[in-house]
Each structure stands twice: as structure tokens, then as C-alpha cells.
C-alpha positions, 0 to 999 in steps of 0.5 A: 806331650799334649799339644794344644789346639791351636799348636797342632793346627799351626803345625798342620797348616804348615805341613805336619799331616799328622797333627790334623789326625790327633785333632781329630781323634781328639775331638771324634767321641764328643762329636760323634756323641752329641751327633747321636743325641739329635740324629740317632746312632745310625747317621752320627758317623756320617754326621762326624765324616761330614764334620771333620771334611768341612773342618778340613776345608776350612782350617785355614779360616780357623781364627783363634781371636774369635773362637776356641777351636772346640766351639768352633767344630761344634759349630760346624757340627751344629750347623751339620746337624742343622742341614741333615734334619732340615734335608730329611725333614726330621724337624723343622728349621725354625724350631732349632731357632725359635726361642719358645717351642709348642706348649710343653704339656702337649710331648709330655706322656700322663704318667704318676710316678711313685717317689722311690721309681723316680729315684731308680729311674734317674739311675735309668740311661735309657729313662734320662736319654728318654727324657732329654728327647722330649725337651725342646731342642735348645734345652738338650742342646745346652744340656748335652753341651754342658753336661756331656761335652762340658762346655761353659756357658759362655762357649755353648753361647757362641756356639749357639749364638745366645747371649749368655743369659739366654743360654742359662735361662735354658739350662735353667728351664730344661732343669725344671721341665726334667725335674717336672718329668720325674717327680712323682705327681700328687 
């Protein structure tokens, strides 16, 4: 039987130890997955550890009238991310909010590609994870969320705290920068 969300946390919170470990194995591979994205593999388990001990914690705040319980973890995982690059200095805090970023042309490397490699190297992993590092943070971080957690724009809104059509705008405008990055230059 798959319990929802909220049923296992009410089952925790009123004693059942194990419906808090099914929540976290549930939720373990997005949230260690989108860690990976803008921490590296090496500080994604700490990022995940970290997670689910405030997850822990705060249970108990846990309003289902406000959020999903899916967007409010990757809240605190954002959040989480948020404080561990501000601590190590790996990128600045205001550019995780500030909604336009360094002209673009400038993290761009001057490369032609021919059409049928551009086509080879959209198959490429590694080509595409190269790609959506060089994006601007708030567009990976709604194209990770979309694509790879796939959460609505309406969710990766509240996550974000964006309205709606902001959040599109970005999905739009990382579609068309990625696009730009791989299609062959006359």
C-alpha cells in the first residue's frame, strides 16, 4: 500500500518511528540528486543529512494548508544549499536571488558547432550537465526542478518564492540560452 505524504507524517508524529524513514527513502534520490547539481557529488550526502535532520526538527511545523510536503523539503533543501555555498564562499548570495545575472555572453566559451554534433551531443550527459552549469542559477534551478524532480511550476513557485509567471519566464529563457549553446552558429 503507498501511503501519502501527509498520512505518514501524521503516523510519525503520533509515534510510528518507521513512517519517517519511508519519507526519507522516498524523497533521498531527488534530494540528493538536485544536491548534486549545484554542490558536486562530494558535499550532496552531507547536503541530504543536513536536510532531512531539519526535516526532522520541524515535522511538527509541517502545514499541509501551505505547502506539499515535497516542496516544503525541497525548501529546506534549497535553503540548505543556499547556506552551505554562502559558507564556503562558492558563489555569492545575492546571485541566488537577484533576478538578472552577469551578461550571459561573458560564461559562454566561443565554440562552432556543426549541426549533426550538436545533435550527438544532446545525447551527451555530460555535454547537457555542462550546459545547464553554465546557466544562471535560477534557470537550472527550475529546470532541474521541473525536469528532473518534476515539479509544476506552481511548486518550483512556492519553492522559489516566484510568482508564477516568473518562474515560466525562466524556464522559458534557460530553454533559449541552452538552445543558443547548441545550435550550430552561421
Amino acid at each position: 500500500m503507498h501511503e501519502t505524504d501527509e498520512n505518514l507524517i501524521e503516523g510519525y508524529i503520533k509515534g510510528n518511528q518507521n513512517f519517517l524513514k519511508i519519507l526519507i527513502d522516498r524523497y533521498t534520490p531527488s534530494i540528493y540528486n538536485f544536491s548534486v547539481r549545484f554542490v558536486g557529488v562530494s558535499y550532496a550526502e552531507d547536503i541530504v543529512q543536513d536536510v532531512f535532520i531539519k526535516a526532522w526538527k520541524n515535522i511538527k511545523k509541517f502545514d499541509i494548508k501551505k505547502s506539499s510536503f515535497k516542496t516544503w523539503l525541497f525548501t529546506i533543501t534549497r535553503n540548505t544549499i543556499t547556506d552551505y555555498l554562502r559558507k564556503k564562499k562558492m558563489i555569492s548570495f545575492s546571485k541566488l536571488n537577484k533576478d538578472e545575472e552577469e551578461p550571459y555572453e561573458a560564461t559562454i566559451e566561443d565554440e562552432v558547432i556543426l549541426p549533426s554534433e550538436a545533435l550527438m551531443k544532446l545525447e551527451d550527459k555530460e555535454f547537457l550537465n555542462n550546459i545547464l552549469d553554465k546557466l544562471p542559477i535560477n534557470y537550472k534551478e527550475v529546470l532541474v526542478l521541473y525536469y528532473q524532480e518534476e515539479m509544476t511550476f506552481k511548486e518550483i513557485g512556492e519553492l522559489l518564492n516566484k510568482p508564477l509567471n516568473t518562474v515560466k519566464s525562466y524556464h522559458h529563457r534557460a530553454l533559449i540560452k541552452m538552445k543558443e549553446m547548441v545550435a550550430p552558429r552561421v
